[in-house]
mmCIF file as gemmi writes it, N, C-alpha and C atoms, coordinates in Angstrom:
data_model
loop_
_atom_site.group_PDB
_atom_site.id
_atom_site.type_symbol
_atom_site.label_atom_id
_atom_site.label_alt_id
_atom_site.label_comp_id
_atom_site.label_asym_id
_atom_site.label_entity_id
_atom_site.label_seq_id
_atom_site.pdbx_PDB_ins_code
_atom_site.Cartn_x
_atom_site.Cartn_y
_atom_site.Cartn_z
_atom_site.occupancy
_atom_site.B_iso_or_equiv
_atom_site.pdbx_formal_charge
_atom_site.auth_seq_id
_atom_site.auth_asym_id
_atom_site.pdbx_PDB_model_num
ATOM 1 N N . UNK Axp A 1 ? -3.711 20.458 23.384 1 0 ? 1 A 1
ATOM 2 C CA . UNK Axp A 1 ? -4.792 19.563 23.076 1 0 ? 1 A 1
ATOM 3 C C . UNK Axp A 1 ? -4.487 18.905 21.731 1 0 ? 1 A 1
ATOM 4 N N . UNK Axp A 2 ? -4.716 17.335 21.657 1 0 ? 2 A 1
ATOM 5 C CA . UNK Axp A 2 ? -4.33 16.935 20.677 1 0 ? 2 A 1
ATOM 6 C C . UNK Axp A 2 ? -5.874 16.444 19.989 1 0 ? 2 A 1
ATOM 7 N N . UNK Axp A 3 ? -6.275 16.684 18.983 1 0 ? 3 A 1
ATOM 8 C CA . UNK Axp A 3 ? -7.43 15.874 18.428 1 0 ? 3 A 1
ATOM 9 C C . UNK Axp A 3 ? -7.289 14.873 17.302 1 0 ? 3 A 1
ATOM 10 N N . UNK Axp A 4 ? -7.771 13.336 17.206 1 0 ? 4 A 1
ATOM 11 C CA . UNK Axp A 4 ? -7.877 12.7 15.801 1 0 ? 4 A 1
ATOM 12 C C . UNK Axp A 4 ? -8.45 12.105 15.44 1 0 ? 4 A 1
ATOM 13 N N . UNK Axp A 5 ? -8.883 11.981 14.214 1 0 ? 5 A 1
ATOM 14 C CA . UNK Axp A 5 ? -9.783 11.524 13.32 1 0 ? 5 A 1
ATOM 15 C C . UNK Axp A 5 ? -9.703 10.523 12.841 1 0 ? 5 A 1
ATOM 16 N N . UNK Axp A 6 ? -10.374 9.347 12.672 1 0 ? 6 A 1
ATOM 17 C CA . UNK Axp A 6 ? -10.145 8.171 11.812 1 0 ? 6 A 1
ATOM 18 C C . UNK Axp A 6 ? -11.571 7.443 11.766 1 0 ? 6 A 1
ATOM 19 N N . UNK Axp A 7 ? -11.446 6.82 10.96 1 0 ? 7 A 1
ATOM 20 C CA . UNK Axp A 7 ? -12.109 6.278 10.02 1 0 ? 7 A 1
ATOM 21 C C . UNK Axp A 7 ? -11.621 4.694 9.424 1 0 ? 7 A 1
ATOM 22 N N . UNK Axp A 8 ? -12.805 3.518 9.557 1 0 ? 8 A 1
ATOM 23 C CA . UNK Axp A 8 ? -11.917 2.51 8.305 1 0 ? 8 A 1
ATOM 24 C C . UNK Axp A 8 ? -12.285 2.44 7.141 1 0 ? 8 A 1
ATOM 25 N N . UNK Axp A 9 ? -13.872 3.212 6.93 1 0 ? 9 A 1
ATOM 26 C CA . UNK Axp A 9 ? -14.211 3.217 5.874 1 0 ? 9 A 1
ATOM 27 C C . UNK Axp A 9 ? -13.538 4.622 5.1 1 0 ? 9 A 1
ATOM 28 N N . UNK Axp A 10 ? -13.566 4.136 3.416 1 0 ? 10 A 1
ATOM 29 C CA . UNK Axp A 10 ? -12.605 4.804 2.812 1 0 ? 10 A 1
ATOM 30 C C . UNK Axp A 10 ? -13.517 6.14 2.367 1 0 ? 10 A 1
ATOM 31 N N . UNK Axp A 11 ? -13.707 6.847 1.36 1 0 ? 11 A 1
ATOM 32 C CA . UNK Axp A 11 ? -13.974 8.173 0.804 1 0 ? 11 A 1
ATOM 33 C C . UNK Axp A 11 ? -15.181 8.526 1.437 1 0 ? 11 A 1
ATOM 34 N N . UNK Axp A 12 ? -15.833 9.885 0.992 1 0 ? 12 A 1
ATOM 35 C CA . UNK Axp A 12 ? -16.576 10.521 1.027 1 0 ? 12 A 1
ATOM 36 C C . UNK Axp A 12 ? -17.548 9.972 2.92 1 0 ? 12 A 1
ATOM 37 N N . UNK Axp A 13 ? -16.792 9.909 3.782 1 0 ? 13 A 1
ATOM 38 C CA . UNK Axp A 13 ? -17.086 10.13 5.081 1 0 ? 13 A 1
ATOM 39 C C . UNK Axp A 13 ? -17.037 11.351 6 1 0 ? 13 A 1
ATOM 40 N N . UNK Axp A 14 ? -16.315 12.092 5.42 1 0 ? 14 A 1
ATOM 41 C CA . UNK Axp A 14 ? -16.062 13.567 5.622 1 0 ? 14 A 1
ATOM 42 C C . UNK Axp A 14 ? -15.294 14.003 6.817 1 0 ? 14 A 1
ATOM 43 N N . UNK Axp A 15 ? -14.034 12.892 6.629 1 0 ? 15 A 1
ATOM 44 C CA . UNK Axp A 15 ? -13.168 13.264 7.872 1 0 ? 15 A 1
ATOM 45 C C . UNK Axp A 15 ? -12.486 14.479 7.325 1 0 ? 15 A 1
ATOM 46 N N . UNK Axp A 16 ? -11.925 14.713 6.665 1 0 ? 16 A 1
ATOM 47 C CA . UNK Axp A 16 ? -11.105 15.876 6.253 1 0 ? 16 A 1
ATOM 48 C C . UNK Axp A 16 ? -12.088 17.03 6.276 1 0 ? 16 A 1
ATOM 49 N N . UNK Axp A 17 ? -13.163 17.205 6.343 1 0 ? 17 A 1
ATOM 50 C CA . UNK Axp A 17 ? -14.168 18.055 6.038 1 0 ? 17 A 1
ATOM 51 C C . UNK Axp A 17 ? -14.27 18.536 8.129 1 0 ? 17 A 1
ATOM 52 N N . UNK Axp A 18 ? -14.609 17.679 8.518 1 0 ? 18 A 1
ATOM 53 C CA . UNK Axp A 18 ? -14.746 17.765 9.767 1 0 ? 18 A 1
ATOM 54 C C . UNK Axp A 18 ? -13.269 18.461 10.445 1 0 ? 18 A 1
ATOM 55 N N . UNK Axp A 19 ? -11.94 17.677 10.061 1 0 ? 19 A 1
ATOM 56 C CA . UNK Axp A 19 ? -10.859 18.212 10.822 1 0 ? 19 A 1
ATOM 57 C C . UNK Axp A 19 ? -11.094 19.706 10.176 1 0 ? 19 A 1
ATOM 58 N N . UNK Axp A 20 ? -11.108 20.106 9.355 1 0 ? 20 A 1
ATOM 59 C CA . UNK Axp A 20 ? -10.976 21.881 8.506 1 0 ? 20 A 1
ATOM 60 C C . UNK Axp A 20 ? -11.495 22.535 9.869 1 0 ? 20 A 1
ATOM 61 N N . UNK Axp A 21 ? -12.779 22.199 9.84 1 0 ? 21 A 1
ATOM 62 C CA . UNK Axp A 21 ? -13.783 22.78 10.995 1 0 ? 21 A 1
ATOM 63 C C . UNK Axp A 21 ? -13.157 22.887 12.432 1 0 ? 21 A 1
ATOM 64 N N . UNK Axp A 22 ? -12.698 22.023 12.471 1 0 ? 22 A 1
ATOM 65 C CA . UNK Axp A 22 ? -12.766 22.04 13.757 1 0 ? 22 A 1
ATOM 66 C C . UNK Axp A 22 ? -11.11 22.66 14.437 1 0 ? 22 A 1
ATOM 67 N N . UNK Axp A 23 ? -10.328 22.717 13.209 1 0 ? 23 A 1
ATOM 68 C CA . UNK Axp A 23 ? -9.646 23.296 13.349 1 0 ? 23 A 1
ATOM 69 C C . UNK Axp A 23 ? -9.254 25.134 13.159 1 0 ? 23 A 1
ATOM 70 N N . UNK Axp A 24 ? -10.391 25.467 11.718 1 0 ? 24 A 1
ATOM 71 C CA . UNK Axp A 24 ? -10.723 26.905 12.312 1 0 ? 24 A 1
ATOM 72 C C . UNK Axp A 24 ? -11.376 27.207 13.366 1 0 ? 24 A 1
ATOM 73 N N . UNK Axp A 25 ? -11.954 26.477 14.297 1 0 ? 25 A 1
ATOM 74 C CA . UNK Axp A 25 ? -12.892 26.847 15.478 1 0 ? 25 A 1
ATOM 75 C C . UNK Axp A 25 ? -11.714 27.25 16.676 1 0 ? 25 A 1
ATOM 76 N N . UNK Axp A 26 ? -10.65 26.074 16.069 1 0 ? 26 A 1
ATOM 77 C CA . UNK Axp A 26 ? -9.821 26.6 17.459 1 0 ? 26 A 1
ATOM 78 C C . UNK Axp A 26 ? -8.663 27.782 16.999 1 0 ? 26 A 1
ATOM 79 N N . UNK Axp A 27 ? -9.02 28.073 16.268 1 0 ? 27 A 1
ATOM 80 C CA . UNK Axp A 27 ? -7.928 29.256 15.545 1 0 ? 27 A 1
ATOM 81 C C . UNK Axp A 27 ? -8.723 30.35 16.508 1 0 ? 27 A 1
ATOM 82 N N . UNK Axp A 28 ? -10.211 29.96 16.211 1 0 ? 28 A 1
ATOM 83 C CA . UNK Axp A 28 ? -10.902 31.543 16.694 1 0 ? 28 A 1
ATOM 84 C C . UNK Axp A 28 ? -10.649 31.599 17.915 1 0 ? 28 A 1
ATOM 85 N N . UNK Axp A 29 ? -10.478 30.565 18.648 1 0 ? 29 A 1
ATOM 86 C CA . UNK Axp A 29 ? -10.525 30.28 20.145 1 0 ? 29 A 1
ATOM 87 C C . UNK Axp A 29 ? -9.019 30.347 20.543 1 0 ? 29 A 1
ATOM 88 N N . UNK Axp A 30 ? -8.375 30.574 19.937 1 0 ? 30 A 1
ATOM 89 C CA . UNK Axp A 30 ? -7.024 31.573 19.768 1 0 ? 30 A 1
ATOM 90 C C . UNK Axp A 30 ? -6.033 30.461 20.574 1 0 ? 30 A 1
ATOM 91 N N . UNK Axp A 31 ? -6.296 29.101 19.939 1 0 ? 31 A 1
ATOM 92 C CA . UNK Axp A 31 ? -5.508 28.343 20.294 1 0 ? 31 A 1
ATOM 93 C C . UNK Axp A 31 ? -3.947 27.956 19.121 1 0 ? 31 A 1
ATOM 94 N N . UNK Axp A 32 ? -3.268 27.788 19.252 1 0 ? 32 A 1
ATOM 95 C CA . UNK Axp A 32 ? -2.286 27.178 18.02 1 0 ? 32 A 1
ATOM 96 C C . UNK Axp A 32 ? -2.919 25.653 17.9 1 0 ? 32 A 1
ATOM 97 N N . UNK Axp A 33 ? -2.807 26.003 16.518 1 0 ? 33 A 1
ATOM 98 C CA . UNK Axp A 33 ? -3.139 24.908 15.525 1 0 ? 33 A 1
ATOM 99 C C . UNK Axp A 33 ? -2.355 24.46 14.299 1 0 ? 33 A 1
ATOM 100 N N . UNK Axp A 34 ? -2.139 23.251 14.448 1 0 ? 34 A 1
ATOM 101 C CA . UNK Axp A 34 ? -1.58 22.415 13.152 1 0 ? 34 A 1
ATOM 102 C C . UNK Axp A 34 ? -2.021 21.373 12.358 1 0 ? 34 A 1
ATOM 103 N N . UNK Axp A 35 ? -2.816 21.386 11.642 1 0 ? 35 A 1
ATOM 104 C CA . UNK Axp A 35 ? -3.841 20.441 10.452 1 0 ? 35 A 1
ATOM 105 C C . UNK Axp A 35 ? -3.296 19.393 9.507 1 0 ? 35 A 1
ATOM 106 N N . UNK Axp A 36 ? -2.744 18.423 9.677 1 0 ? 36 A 1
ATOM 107 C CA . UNK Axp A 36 ? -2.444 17.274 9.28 1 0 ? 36 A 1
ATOM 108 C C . UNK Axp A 36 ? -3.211 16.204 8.297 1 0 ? 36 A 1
ATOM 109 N N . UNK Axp A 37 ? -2.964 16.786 7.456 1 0 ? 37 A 1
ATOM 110 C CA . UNK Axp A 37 ? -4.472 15.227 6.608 1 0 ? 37 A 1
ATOM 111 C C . UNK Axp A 37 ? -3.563 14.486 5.826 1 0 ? 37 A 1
ATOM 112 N N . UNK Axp A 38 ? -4.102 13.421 6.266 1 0 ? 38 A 1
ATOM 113 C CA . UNK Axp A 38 ? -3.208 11.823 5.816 1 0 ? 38 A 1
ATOM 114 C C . UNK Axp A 38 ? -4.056 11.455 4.615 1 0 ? 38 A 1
ATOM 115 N N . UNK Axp A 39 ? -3.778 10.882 3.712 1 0 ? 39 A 1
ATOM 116 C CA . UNK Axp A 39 ? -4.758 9.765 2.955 1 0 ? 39 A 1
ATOM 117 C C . UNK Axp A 39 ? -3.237 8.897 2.534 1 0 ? 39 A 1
ATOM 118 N N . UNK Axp A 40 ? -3.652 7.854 3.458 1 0 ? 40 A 1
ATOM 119 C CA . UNK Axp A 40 ? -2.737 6.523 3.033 1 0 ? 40 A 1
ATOM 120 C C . UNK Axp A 40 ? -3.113 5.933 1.865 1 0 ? 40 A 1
ATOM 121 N N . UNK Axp A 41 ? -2.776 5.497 1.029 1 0 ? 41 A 1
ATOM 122 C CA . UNK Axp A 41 ? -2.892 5.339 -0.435 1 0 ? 41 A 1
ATOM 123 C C . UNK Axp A 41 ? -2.316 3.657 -0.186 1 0 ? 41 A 1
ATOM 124 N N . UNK Axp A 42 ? -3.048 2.638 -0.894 1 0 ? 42 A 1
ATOM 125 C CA . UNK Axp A 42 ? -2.184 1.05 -0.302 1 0 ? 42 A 1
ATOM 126 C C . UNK Axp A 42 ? -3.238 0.297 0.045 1 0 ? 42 A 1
């Protein structure tokens, strides 16, 4: 399962806040997980 997040508006939208979550949820759910956070800078 692939999940992603985006956004065009810039800060305090709480994408990075949301991927955390939702990526310990699938830890518990005893899936493999890999957490990626971008902030393109530009």
């Amino acid at each position: 399962m692939i999940i992603t997040i985006g956004s065009t508006r810039g800060g305090s939208v709480g994408k990075s806040t949301i991927a955390c979550y939702l990526a310990v949820e699938a830890v518990r759910n005893k899936n493999s997980t890999l957490l990626i956070d971008v902030n393109i800078q530009g």
